[in-house]
C-alpha positions in Angstrom: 181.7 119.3 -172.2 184.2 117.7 -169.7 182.9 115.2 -167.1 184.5 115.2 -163.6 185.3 111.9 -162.8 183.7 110.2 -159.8 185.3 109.6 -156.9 184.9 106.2 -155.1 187.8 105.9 -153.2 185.1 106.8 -150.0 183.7 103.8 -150.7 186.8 101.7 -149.4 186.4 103.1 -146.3 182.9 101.6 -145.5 184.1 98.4 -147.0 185.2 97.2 -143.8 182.1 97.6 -141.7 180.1 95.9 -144.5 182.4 92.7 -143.9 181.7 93.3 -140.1 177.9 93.7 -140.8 177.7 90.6 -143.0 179.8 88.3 -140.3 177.9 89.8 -137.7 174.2 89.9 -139.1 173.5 88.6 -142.5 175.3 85.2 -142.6 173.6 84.7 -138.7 170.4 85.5 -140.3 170.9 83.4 -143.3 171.1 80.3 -141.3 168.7 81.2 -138.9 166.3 81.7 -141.9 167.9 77.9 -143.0 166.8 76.0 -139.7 163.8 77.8 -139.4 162.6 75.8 -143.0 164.0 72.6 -141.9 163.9 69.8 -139.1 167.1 69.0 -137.7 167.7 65.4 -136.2 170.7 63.7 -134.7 173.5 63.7 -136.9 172.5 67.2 -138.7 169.9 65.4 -140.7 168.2 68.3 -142.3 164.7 67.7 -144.0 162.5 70.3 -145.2 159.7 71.4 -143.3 158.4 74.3 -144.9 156.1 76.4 -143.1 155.5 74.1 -140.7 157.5 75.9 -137.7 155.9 78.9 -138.5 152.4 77.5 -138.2 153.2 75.5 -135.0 154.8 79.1 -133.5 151.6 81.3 -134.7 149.3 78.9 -133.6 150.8 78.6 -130.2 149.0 80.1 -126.8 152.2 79.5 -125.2 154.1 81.8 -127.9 151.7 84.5 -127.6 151.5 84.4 -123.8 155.2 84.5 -123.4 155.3 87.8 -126.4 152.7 89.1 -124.3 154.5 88.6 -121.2 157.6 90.7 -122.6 155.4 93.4 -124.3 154.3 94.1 -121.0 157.7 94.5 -119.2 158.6 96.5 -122.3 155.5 99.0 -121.6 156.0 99.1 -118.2 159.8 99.4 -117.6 159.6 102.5 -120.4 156.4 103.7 -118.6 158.6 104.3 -115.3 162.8 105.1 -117.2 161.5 107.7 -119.3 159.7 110.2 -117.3 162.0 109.0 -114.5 165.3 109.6 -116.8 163.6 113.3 -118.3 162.5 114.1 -114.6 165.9 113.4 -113.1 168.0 115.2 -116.2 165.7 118.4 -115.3 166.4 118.5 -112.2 170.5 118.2 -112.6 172.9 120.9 -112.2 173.6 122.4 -115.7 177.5 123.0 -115.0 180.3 122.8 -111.9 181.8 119.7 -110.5 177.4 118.6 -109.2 177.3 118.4 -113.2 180.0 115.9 -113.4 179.3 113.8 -110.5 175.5 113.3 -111.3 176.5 112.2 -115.4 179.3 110.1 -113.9 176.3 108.3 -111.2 174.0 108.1 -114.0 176.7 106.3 -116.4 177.4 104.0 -114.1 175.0 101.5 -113.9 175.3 101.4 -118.2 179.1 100.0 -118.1 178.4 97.0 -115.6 178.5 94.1 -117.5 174.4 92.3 -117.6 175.7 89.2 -115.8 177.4 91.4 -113.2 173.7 93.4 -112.7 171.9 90.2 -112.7 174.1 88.6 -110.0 174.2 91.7 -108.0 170.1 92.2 -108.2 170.1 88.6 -107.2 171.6 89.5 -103.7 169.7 92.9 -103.5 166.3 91.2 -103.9 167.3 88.8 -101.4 165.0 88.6 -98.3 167.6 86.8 -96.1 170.8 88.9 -96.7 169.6 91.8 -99.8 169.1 95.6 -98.7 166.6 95.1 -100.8 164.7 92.4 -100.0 164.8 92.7 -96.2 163.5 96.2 -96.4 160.7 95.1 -98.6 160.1 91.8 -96.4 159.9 94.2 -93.3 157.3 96.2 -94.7 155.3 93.2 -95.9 155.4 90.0 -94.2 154.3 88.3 -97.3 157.7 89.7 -99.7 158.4 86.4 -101.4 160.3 86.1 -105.5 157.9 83.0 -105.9 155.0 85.5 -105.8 154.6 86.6 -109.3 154.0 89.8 -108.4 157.2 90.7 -106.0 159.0 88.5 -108.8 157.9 91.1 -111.7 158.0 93.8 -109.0 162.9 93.0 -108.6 163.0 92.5 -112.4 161.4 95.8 -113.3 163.4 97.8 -110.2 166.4 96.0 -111.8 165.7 97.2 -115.0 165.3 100.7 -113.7 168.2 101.3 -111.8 170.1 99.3 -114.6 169.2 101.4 -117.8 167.0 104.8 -116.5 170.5 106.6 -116.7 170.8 105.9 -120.8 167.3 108.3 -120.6 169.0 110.8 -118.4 172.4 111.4 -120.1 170.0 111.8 -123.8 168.0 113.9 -122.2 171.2 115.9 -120.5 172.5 116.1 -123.4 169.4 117.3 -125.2 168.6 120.2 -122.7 172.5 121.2 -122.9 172.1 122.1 -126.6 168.7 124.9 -126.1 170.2 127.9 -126.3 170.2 130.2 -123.5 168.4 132.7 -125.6 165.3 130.3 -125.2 165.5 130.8 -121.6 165.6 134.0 -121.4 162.6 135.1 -123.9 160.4 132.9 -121.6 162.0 134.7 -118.2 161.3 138.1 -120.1 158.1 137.0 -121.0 156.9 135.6 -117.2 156.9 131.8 -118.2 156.1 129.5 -115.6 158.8 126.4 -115.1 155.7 124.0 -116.4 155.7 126.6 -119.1 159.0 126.7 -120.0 158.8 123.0 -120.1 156.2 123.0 -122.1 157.0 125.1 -124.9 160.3 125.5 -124.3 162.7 122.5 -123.1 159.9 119.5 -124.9 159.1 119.9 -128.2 163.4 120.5 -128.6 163.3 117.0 -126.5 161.1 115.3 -129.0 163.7 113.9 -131.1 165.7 112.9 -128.3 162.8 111.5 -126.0 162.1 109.2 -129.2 165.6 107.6 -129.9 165.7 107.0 -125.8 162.4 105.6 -126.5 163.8 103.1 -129.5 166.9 102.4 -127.8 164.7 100.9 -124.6 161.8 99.6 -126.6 164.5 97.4 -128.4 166.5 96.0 -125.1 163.7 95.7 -123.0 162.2 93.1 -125.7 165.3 91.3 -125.0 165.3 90.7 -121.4 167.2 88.0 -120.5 169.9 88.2 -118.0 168.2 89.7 -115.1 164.8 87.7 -114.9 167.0 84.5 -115.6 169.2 85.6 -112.7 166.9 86.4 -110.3 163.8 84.2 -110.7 164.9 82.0 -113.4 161.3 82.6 -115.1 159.8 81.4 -112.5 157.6 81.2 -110.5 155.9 78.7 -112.8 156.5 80.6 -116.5 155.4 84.0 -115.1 158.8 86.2 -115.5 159.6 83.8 -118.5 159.9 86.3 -121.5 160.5 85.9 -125.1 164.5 85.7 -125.1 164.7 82.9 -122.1 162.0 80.9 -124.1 164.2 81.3 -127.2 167.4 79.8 -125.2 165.5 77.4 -123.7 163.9 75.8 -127.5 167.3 76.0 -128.9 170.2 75.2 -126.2 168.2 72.9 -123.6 165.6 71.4 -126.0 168.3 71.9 -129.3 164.7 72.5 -131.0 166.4 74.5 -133.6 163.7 74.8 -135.9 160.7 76.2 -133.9 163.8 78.3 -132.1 164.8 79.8 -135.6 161.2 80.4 -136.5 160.9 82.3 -133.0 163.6 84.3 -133.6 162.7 85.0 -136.9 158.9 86.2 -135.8 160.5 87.9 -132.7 163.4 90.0 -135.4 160.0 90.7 -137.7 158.7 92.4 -134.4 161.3 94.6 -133.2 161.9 95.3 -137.4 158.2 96.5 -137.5 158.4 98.8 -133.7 161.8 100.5 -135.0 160.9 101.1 -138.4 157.2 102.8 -137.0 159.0 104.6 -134.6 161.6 106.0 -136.8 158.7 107.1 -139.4 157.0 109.2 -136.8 160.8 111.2 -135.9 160.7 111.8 -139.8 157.5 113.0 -140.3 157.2 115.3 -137.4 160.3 117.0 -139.3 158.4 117.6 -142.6 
């Protein structure tokens, strides 16, 4: 009986992105796993520490304030972009040059570079010369970023204008591929439009509704640029969040042994969120 021989030539063509994926993840990691056991002094003296970074971090109100602090933007940033995102993809036109001009409106807040978005929030949220601000300072005399609450209040409106359109093009996108057929059993059967989203246009979201809500679960726990640009953390450590702290232990304080432990609990985190999440797409599929 004659074996056909196995073909492995495919595998050369993956070889490349594994050399991008090691440069790029594991030999960061590796390191990162290196400082995070060890104590570096002036000179790169290295001496062990073991565990000891680890225990400092985990026993630290100040690490489990600030992770509680971004866990809350996280919640409430995908609270408002996702029904905003599905809300506003329902209600765009499904064809004609409308079609193109919404997608094009909604994509473009995605290709502005983060720096860019936080500088330009910084001048919105102004009080003195930002559209922004001054509207909100002439409804309320008391509008002022070194409240905590008007300071949480621009980050999260940044955040929303910056990244609600990634939820509205999936969700486009997902309501482009029901067939029409669907439609027009519901018509022929008298389906309200809450019915039709309801047993029509959602359960065919599901999938798509959950990858929009993994790909903003991850980013939003790594908020940086705009609360750095527009409040710097402040006021006090109130829109300080887990990815400022992080630069802040390792390039101000060059701490780069409770930084690597951070970064390591903070990777063991987002590991844990994507890998839930992507257990519940696969077993509503079974």
């Amino acid at each position: 009986m004659s074996h056909k021989p196995i073909e492995n030539r495919g595998l050369l063509f993956v070889l490349p992105a594994v050399f991008v994926l090691m440069f790029s993840f594991f030999l960061p990691i590796i390191a990162v796993i290196n400082f995070s056991v060890q104590d570096v002094f002036s000179g790169n003296n290295f001496f062990w520490a073991g565990a000891h970074w680890f225990e400092q971090i985990l026993g630290s109100a100040v690490f489990w304030q600030t992770l509680g602090r971004t866990f809350l933007f996280s919640l409430l940033a995908i609270a408002i972009e996702v029904p905003l995102g599905l809300w506003i993809a329902l209600n765009m036109p499904r064809s004609g040059r409308a079609a193109t001009v919404f997608v094009v409106v909604a994509a473009v807040p995605l290709l502005i570079p983060w720096f860019v978005v936080g500088m330009i929030w910084k001048i919105m949220t102004d009080a003195t010369i930002g559209p922004v601000g001054s509207l909100a300072a002439t409804l309320t005399t008391q509008y002022d970023l070194n409240d905590p609450a008007f300071a949480w209040a621009a980050i999260l409106v940044t955040d929303v204008w910056h990244w609600t359109g990634l939820v509205v093009l999936l969700a486009y996108a997902g309501l482009g591929a029901i067939p029409r057929a669907h439609y027009q059993a519901a018509a022929v059967d008298g389906a309200s439009r809450w019915a039709v989203f309801r047993y029509v246009e959602l359960p065919r979201l599901r999938h798509v509704l959950l990858i929009a809500l993994l790909l903003r679960l991850t980013d939003s726990l790594m908020v940086y640029i705009e609360p750095f640009m527009i409040t710097r953390g402040g006021p006090g450590v109130a829109t300080t969040f887990l990815s400022q702290d992080l630069i802040q232990t390792a390039m101000i304080e060059f701490d780069f042994g409770e930084a690597s432990a951070s970064a390591l609990v903070y990777l063991l985190i987002m590991l844990t969120l994507s890998w839930t999440l992507f257990r519940i797409m696969v077993a509503r599929d079974v």
